[in-house]
Residue, then its C-alpha position, 0 to 999 in steps of 0.5 A: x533510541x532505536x527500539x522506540x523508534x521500530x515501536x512507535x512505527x509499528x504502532x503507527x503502522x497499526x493504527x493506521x491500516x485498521x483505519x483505512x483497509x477498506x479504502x485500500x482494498x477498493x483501491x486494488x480491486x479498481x486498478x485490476x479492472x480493466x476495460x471491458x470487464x469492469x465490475x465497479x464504477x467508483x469506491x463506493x460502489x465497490x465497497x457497497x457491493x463487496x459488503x453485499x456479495x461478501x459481508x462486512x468483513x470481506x472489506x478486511x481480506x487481505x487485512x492479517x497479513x497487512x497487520x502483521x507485517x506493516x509493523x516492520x515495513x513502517x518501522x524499517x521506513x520511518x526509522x532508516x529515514x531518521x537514521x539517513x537524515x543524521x548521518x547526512x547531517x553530521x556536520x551540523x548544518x541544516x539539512x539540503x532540500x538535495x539531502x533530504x530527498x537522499x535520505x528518502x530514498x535510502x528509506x524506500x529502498x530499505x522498506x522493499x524487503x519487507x514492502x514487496x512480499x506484504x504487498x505481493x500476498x496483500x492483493x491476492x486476497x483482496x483481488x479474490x473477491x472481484x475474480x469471484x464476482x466476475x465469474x459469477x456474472x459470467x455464468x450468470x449471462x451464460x445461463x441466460x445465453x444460447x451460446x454454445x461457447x457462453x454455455x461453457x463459461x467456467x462456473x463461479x468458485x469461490x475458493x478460500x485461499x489464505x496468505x499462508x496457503x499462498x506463501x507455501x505455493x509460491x515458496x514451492x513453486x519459485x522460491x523465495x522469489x516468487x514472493x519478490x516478485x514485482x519487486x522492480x516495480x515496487x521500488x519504482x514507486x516506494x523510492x520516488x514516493x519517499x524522496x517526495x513524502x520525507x522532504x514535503x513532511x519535514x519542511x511542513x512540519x517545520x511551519x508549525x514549530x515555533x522553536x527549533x528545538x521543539x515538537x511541532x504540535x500533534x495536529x501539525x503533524x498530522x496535517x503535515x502527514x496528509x498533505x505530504x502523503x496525499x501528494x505523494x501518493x498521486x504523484x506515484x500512482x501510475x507506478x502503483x498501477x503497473x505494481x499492483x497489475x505485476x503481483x495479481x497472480x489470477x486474472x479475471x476473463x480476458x484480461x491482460x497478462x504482463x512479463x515485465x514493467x515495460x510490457x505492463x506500461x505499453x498494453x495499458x497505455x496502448x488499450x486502457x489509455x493514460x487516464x488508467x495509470x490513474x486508477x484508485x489515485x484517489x482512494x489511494x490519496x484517502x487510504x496514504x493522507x490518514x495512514x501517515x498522519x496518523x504514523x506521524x503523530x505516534x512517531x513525533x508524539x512517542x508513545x514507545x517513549x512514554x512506555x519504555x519510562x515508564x518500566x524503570x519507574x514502575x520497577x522502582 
């Protein structure tokens, strides 16, 4: 049913993001660097410094509004790729690879709505500490300079913005589409991401079933989920570089600003190289295999399932 589906997504959802945040937010941090201003050199030694200058929990900033909102971007996603893949299956035959992959991308486009903003006040927060951190070595290295021009570096300022502060600002500001901003860019890497995961996930799923009609065990599942996200992850990530540089609204110190998705990819291109459209794909492969292996297995095992049974019983 449809309320158990939008459940055991955002259950997986959930789960998920609560397991993998850090790793997410040292994705960002590493793609938002750029050369000449690198304050980390890989994730460890991103999160070792964040936990250093920030404490623990600076690994989870950002992490309330992911928490809030990936429930209904999950739940959107993995229900509207079941609801393509019966409408595009209504004539009883097994699904076309060609299908599939339609069906994928109807459910990367429907989750933007969602995806966009989340995403949009997500990186703001998590980007917030390497700004600091910046700064601060900035003044540090004017303090130590003679230079008049060093001598008048801006001071480091950590200020505490919250999601909500930055909703109000944008709303104020731009509207509701200051809160859609990099939205062409998001659909640029959710659609292709979901006509590659869906199809990749379902036919591995598929090895594991020894009959048609029932469910692959949870580990297949799971297992079918990390490689399939993992592979679409990298496969998509120099669109989540460009999406990722589009929504950061503070810069670090002389680093580039973009007016579009063809400005973004040419300057990065031109003074990072192509190797930057790269950046954090791993940690982003380590953040998507368990995030959707673990989405699948509570949305293939159906936990709303087991909940929603047992009401009527319980009421008995």
């Amino acid at each position: 049913s449809l309320p158990a589906k939008l459940i055991n997504g955002g259950i997986a959802g959930l789960i998920g993001v609560t397991c993998v945040f850090p790793i997410d937010l040292a994705k960002t941090r590493l793609q938002n660097q750029q050369n000449g201003q690198r304050m980390y050199t890989s994730l460890s030694d991103c999160l070792i410094k964040t936990i250093r200058s920030e404490g623990y929990f600076g690994m989870y900033r950002g992490a309330a509004v992911n928490l809030t909102l990936v429930t209904p971007e999950k739940a959107i996603k993995l229900a509207a790729n079941d609801f393509f893949r019966h409408h595009l299956s209504k004539d009883g035959k097994k699904l076309t690879l060609l299908r599939e992959m339609l069906a994928g991308c109807g459910a990367g486009t429907c989750q933007v709505i969602v995806t966009t903003p989340m995403e949009m006040l997500k990186i703001q927060l998590q980007d917030a500490g390497r700004i600091a951190a910046q700064k601060k070595l900035m003044a540090a290295q004017a303090q130590l300079s003679s230079s008049p021009a060093a001598a008048a570096a801006e001071p480091a300022v950590l200020t505490r913005t919250t999601a909500t502060q930055i909703t109000r600002e944008l709303l104020r500001s731009k509207g509701i589409a200051g809160l859609y901003k990099g939205l062409g860019a998001t659909l640029l890497r959710d659609v292709p991401f979901s006509i590659v995961y869906f199809p990749l996930f379902a036919n591995l799923n598929k090895l594991g079933q020894k009959d048609p009609n029932v469910k692959a065990p949870f580990y297949v599942s799971f297992l079918s989920g990390c490689v399939a996200g993992s592979t679409a992850a990298v496969a998509v990530n120099p669109c989540d570089v460009i999406k990722t540089r589009l929504q950061s609204l503070q810069r670090g110190v002389n680093e580039d600003t973009y007016s579009g998705i063809l400005d973004c990819t040419k300057k990065i291109w031109q003074r990072e190289g192509p190797t930057a459209f790269f950046k954090g794909a791993y940690c982003r492969a380590l953040v998507i295999a368990p995030l959707f292996g673990i989405a699948q297995v509570v949305y293939f095992v159906g936990i709303a399932e087991f909940l929603l049974d047992m009401l009527p019983k319980r009421r008995a």
